[in-house]
Every structure is written in structure tokens, then in C-alpha cells.
N, C-alpha and C positions, 0 to 999 in steps of 0.2 A: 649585058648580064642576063644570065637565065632566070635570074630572082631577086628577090629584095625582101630589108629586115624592115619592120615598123615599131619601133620602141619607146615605151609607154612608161616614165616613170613619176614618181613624186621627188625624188631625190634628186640633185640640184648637178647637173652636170657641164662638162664645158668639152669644146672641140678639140682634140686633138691632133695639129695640122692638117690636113682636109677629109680622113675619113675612121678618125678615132673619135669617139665619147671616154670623156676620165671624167673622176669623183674619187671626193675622199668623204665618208659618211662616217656618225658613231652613232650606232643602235645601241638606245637605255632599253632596261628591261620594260618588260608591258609595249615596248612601241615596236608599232611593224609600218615597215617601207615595202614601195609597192616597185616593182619592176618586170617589165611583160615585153618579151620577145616574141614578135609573130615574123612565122614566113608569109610573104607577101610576093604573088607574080608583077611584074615590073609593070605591066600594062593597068594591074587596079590599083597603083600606088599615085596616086593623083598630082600632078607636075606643079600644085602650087603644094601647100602644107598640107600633109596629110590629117585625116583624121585620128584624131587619139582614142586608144582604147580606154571606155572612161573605169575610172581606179575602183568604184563597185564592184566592175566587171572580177576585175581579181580578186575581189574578197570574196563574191560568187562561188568562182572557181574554184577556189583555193576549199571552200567548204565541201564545195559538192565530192571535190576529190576524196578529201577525208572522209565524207560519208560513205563513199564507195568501199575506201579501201576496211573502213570500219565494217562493212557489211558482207566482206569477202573473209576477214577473220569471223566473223558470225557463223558463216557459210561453216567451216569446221563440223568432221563430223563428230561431236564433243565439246566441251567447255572452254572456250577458248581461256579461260579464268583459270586452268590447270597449267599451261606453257610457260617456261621461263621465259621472261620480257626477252634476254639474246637470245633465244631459238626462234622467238615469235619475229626478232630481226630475220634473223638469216632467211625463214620462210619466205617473210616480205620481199625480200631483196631477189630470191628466187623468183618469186612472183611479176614482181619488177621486169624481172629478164623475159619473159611472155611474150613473146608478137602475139595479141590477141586476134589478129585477122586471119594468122597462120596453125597456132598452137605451137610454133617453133618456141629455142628457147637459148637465148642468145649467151654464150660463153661466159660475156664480159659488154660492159658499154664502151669499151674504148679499144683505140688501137695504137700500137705503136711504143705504149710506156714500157720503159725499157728494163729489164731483167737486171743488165748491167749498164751505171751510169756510164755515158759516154761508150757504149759500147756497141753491136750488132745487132744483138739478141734481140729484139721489137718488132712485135708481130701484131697481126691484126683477129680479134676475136669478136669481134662481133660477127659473128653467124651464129649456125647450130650446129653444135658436136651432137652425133648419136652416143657416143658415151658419156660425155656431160651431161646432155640433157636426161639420158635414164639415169642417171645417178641423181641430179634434181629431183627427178618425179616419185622415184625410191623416197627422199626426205618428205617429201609434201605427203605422200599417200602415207607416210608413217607416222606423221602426224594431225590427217583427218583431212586435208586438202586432195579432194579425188577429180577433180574436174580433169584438172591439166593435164594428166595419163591419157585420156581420150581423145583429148584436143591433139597432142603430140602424134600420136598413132596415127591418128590421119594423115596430120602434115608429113612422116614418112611416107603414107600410103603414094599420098598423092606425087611428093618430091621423085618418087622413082617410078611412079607407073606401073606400081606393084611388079618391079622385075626385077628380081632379087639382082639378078648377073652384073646389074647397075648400081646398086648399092655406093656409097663411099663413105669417106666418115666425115663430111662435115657438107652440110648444103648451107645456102643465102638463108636469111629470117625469112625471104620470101617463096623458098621450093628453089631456087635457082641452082644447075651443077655447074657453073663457067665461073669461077672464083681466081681470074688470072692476078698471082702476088705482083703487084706494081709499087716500084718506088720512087717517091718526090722526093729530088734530091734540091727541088727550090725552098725546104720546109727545113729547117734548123733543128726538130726535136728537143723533147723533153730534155732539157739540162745538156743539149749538144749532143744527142745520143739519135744517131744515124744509120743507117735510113727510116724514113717514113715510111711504112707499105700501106696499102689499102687492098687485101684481097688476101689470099693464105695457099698456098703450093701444096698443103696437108689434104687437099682436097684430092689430090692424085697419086695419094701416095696409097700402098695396103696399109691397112691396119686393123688385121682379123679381130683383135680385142673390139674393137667398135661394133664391127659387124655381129659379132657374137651376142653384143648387149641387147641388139634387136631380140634376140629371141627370150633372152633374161626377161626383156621388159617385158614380152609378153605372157611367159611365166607367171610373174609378179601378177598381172592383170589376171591371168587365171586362176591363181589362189585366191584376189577376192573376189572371185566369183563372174568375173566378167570375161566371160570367153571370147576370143575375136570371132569374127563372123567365116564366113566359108570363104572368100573373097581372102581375105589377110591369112586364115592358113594352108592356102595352097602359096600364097608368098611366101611363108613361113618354112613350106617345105622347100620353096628355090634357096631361101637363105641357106638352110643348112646344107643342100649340095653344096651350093656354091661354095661355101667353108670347107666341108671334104675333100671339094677338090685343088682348096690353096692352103690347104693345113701345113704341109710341107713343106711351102716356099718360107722364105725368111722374110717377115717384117720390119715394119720403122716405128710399131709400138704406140704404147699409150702418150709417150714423150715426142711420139714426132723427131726421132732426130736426123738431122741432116747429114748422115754419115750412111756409110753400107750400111744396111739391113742385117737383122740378126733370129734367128730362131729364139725370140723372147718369153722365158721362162709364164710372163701373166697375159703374154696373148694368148700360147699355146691350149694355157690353162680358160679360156674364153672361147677358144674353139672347142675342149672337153664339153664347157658348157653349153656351149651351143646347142652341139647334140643331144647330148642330157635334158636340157630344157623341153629340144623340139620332142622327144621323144614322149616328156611327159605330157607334155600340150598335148601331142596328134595322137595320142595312143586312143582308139575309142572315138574319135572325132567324125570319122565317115569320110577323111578323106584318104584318098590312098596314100600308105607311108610306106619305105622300105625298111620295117621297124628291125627286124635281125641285123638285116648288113650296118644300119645306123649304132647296132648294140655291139656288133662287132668291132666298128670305127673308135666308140666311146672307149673301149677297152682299150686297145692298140693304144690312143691318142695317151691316156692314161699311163699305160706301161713305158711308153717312151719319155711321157715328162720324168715320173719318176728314176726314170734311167739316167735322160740326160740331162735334165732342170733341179740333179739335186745332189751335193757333193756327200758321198758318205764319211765320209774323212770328218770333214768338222760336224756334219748330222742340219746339214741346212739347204734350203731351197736357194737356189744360184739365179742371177737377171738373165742369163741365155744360154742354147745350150753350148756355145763356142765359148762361152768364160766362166770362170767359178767368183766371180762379184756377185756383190749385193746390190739390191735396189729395193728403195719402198716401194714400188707397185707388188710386189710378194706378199706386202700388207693385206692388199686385196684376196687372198685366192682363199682364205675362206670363207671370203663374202657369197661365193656361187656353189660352196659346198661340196670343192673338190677336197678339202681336208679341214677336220674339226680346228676350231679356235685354241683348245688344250690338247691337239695334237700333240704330242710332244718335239714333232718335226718342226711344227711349227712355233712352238713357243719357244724353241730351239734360235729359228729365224727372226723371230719378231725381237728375242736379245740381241743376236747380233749388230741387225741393224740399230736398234737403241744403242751400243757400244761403237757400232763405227760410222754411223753418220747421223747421231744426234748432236749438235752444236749449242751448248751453254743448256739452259733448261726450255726451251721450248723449240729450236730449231730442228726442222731435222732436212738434209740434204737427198736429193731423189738418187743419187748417185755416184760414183768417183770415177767412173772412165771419161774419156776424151769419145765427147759428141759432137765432134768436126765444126763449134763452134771457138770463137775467138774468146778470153775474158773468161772470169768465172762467177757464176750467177750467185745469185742470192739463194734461200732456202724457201722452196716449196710449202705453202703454208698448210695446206690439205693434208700433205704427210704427217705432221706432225699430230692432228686427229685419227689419222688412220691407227696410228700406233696407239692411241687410248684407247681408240674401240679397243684394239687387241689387247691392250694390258688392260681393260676393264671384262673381256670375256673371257679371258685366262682367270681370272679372278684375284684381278691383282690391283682392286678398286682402287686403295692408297695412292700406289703410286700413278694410278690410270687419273685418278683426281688434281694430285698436283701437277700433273703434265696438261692435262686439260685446262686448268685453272693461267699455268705459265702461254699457253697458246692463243686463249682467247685475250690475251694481254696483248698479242699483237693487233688486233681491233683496233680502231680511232675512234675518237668520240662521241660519233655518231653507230657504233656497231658495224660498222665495214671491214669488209677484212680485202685485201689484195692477195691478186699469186702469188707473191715472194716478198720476203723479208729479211735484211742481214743484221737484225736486231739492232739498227739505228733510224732505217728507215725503210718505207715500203718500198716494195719494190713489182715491176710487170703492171698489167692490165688489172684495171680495178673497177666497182667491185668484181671477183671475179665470183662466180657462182658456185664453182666446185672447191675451192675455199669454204662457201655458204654449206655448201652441199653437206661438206664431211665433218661440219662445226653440229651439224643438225645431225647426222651420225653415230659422233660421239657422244653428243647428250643424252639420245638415245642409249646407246648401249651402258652408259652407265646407270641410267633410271631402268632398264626392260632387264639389262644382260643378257639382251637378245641382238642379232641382226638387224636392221633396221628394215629389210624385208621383209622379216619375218615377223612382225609384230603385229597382232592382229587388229584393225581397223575399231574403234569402240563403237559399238552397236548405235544405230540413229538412223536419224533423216538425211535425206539428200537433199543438199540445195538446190536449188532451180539457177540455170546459167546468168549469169552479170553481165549484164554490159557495161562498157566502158565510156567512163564520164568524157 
């Protein structure tokens, strides 16, 4: 064995045939039970009885954590006393997600729970999505959390070598691009639901939406005031060729899916942005940009979506430009301020999907085509906030409220939310972040009625960095 557990408890356990522990306990209120799993290398685990971690130690532990993480909502630039208790969850849970050695910011903690029981769909997220994770950073910096924006920026810097051409959309927690999907078929899965992978195939796939976030994020960082250095925007200027010159080609999207690639109506619109962003970043910056032919691009890239990412017939934005479907990621597009929130194009689209793939009062389905997978999933929990934001910046707070209210009802008791749900039970990897992400979103836009980008930072101090208990 490469390793070994050392388990420390007060709670009364017994052997199950030679390398199980079982227990059955009842916790009264007021009383706490101590249990402590340590990794332990097989060579310091000592061949008579090990040593016990003494039960202090946990109580220790267990405080000093809390103190940390008490000290990291402090950290807030702002009152932490103003947040709603679930927003101040979701924060946390993002927070949670953090490689702190890395700045990365991991999807989800788990892999493999299945979208559908007993079915294919189980994937592995624990890494770092480039568009998860600016979507994260987007809630935290909207609510006074700015550290993890800087931290993040580097771990991209560093994960590609500053070379845009290399790019992909998802690295290791630890900078890693070799993410080969592997499946244990000796592993039973969640409720029978097969295969087990460990590693993700999205790592090699295009998906301009992602790449484009890079330049978002750095936007976002230039409105409050913190410029990248010279070093990040001549990367910044490879990002956006590189995007120019794959604009055309057809992607697999924010959904990843395992089918032919499609000219997708919200990546397309993430490559518009792209350029837009870089343009306003580099403009004035001192480093050389090809700011005409870039304004040129922007335009073109623009004239074509509207052309072909939008049916004028029914007056709505379409998931690609080879189909006239709906898809919530169309939720998104004017998040990056390719077309207002009371567009009327778009409040055009944001009914529709509310009319054809919201499911009872708080579900709403990312899609209805056939995504070359087996089985049909449960309902994407993040959509379902995306569409508040939109009916609370249309200004249609009422109902932006009780759909809010219906959504965060998929929560568990503890405030977690999962990727999917088919309104009996959770469903995919949990917690998942961009769940967290777009629960933090909504809340936002119905207290600012603003973007969650765009909300400006409340005036204060900066904290000084934490280290981790």
C-alpha cells in the first residue's frame, strides 16, 4: 500500500470482517462526538498500535478552523452583518472550492455522481474550469471578497506559460494540462450508476466561451481598478488572436457535449466579448494592439450572430447557428453586454425559455436536443437563477422573486446546492460551485438590479492575505 488511515475516535466502533469499522451512534443536542481521519505513509504507522490523535487535538482544530473562516468573512470589503445568511453560504462554499496553494477553484468536490440514476452521465469535476471559476470570482468580488481574483490570475498565468495558443478550458487544481478521463469499472457507483471516471476529456475539447471568460475576467479586474501588469497583457493580446482565429470553427460549448460541435449562439457571443473586453483593456495600455482590425472583427463577429443566432420569426435568440432551439445559456449573453437585459430581443428569449423549458416552479432544463448522451438528465440548478437575474433586470421583480424563492428550495439543510435536480432528488456533483455561483447572482440582481459585475465594490479596506489553518 502507498498509504495508510489513522483513526481517532471517542465513538464506540466494532470490526467489520477484516478492514471495515461500523457504528451506530445517537447525538443529543449539546453533545459532540470526535472523529479524525489522518493520511498516514505506511512506513510512520508503527507495526504495534498506533498512536492516537488525542480528542483535544480536535476540539483545537475544529476551533481554530472556525476562527479562520470567521476571519475571512471579516476580511469582506463591508459589513459582513449586511449579507443574507444563504448568500453568505454560497460565498463560503465557493470559498471552500479554493486550492489555496494554487488559487485554482475547483468545479465541484466530487466525481462521478450521476446526472442520471443508473445511468452514463458521471463525470469528474474536481479541477478548474476557466469559466466556472470567473463566474465564482464575478460572486465573491460582488460581494466584497477580492483576494481570490488575483490568486486565480496567476494560477492561469502560471498553468499555461503565459501562451495564450495553449489555453484550454479546464486545468488540475494543481496547473496540470494531462487530465486523461479514466474509467474504474471495479467501482459500483453511486446507486449503480456507471462508469466511475477520474480525469475529464473537456480538457481537449474547444470551447471558445471559456477562453473568452479569460479576457471578461480581466475586464472585471480592470473596472476595480486593478490592471494586469505588462506580462498578462501581452497574453491577453495572444488570447484574443487566438480567438479570432477560431471564431469560425464550431464548438462543444459551455455544456461540453459529447456530440458534433455546433456554431453555439453563447460561445459565439464570448468570442464578441472577447474582443470587446481586450479592446477595452489594451486600448491606452502601451502595449501594441491591432485595435482597428480588432474593431473590425468585433463588428463582423456581431453582424453574424445577429444574422445567424437569432430566429426573426418568433424575435428570439436560438442555442446555434445550425438550429432554431432554445437553450439557457442565452440567459447569459447579457451578462457581457452584448444586448441589454430589457432588450426587448431578449426579454423576448428569456419568455420563451421560461415557457419551454421551465419544469414545475423552479426547474428549468439547459436544453431539448439530443446531446449524444444515453438517459435524460435532471434539471440544471444554475439555470434556474440565471432566469431571475433576467426577470428581476427586466423588471419583473414579483415574479423574479418567487422563482428565486422556488429555487433556493432545492438547497439541503445545510445550504448546498448540487448540479441538477429532478425535483425529488439531487442530482450530479455536489456541492457544485456554479450552482453557488449563480444563487450569488440572483441575489444580487434582485437587491442592485444590476449585473453582478457591475456592481460597484463598497468603499474600505483591504485585507491582508490568510493563511490557512
Amino acid at each position: 500500500a502507498s498509504s495508510g488511515l489513522l483513526l481517532t475516535t471517542d465513538a464506540t466502533l466494532r470490526m467489520d470482517e477484516r478492514h471495515g469499522l461500523v457504528g451506530e451512534l445517537r447525538v443529543r443536542p449539546g453533545q459532540r462526538v470526535r472523529l479524525s481521519l489522518c493520511w498516514r505513509r505506511p512506513e510512520h504507522l508503527h507495526p504495534a498500535t498506533p498512536e492516537p490523535l488525542p480528542l483535544e487535538e480536535v476540539d483545537r482544530r475544529l476551533a481554530e478552523t472556525a476562527r479562520w473562516w470567521e476571519r475571512w468573512v471579516a476580511s469582506r470589503v463591508g459589513d459582513p452583518g449586511d449579507l443574507d445568511p444563504a448568500v453568505l453560504r454560497s460565498a463560503v462554499v465557493l470559498k471552500g472550492l479554493v486550492h489555496a496553494p494554487t488559487g485554482a477553484i475547483a468545479a465541484a468536490a466530487t466525481t462521478s455522481l450521476p446526472e442520471v440514476i443508473g445511468g452514463n452521465r458521471n463525470w469528474d469535476y474536481r479541477m478548474s474550469w476557466i469559466r466556472d471559476s470567473s463566474f465564482a470570482l464575478d460572486s465573491l468580488v460582488a460581494l466584497g471578497f477580492h483576494q481570490e481574483a488575483a490568486g486565480f490570475t496567476y494560477f492561469i498565468e502560471r498553468s499555461t506559460a503565459g501562451l495564450a495558443e495553449e489555453v484550454q478550458p479546464v486545468y488540475g487544481i494543481d496547473g496540470r494540462q494531462l487530465l486523461p478521463e479514466i474509467e474504474l469499472p471495479h467501482l459500483a457507483g453511486y446507486r449503480g450508476s456507471r462508469p466511475v471516471r477520474i480525469g475529464n476529456r473537456a480538457a481537449d475539447q474547444l470551447q471558445l466561451d471559456g477562453t473568452g471568460q479569460l479576457v471578461d475576467l480581466a475586464w472585471a479586474r480592470h473596472q476595480r481598478g486593478e490592471p494586469p501588469d505588462e506580462d498578462y497583457l501581452r497574453f491577453l493580446v495572444g488570447v484574443v488572436e487566438v480567438i479570432l482565429e477560431r471564431c469560425r470553427e464550431p464548438d462543444y460549448g459551455i455544456w461540453e457535449m459529447r456530440r458534433q460541435p455546433l456554431h453555439f449562439v453563447h460561445s459565439q457571443v464570448m468570442c464578441w466579448a472577447a474582443v470587446d473586453r481586450g479592446i477595452k483593456v489594451l486600448d491606452g495600455s502601451g502595449v501594441e494592439v491591432p485595435l482597428d482590425r480588432w474593431r473590425t472583427a468585433r463588428e463582423r463577429l456581431r453582424a453574424t450572430i445577429e444574422e445567424s443566432g437569432y430566429d426573426r420569426q418568433r424575435g428570439v435568440f436560438v442555442q446555434a447557428f445550425e438550429n432554431r432551439q432554445l437553450d439557457a445559456a442565452l440567459l447569459l449573453l447579457p451578462r457581457v453586454d452584448f444586448v441589454a437585459y430589457d432588450d426587448p430581443r431578449m426579454v423576448r428569449t428569456t419568455e420563451a425559455i421560461r415557457r419551454e423549458l421551465l419544469l414545475g416552479d423552479a426547474l428549468v432544463r439547459r436544453y431539448r436536443m439530443d446531446d449524444g448522451l444515453a438517459g435524460e438528465e435532471g434539471c440544471f440548478v444554475a439555470c434556474s437563477f440565471w432566469l431571475v437575474q433576467c426577470l428581476a433586470l427586466q423588471g419583473r421583480r414579483a415574479e423574479a422573486e418567487e422563482l428565486f424563492a422556488a429555487a433556493w428550495g432545492l438547497a439541503n439543510d445545510l445550504g448546498l446546492l448540487a448540479e441538477e435536480h429532478d425535483g425529488r432528488r439531487m442530482l450530479g456533483n455536489f456541492p457544485q460551485g456554479l450552482s453557488h455561483y449563480s444563487h450569488i447572482a440572483a441575489a444580487v440582481a434582485l437587491r442592485e438590479r444590476r449585473p453582478p459585475h457591475e456592481v460597484a465594490p463598497t468603499a474600505g479596506r483591504r485585507a491582508a492575505p490568510l493563511k490557512r489553518p
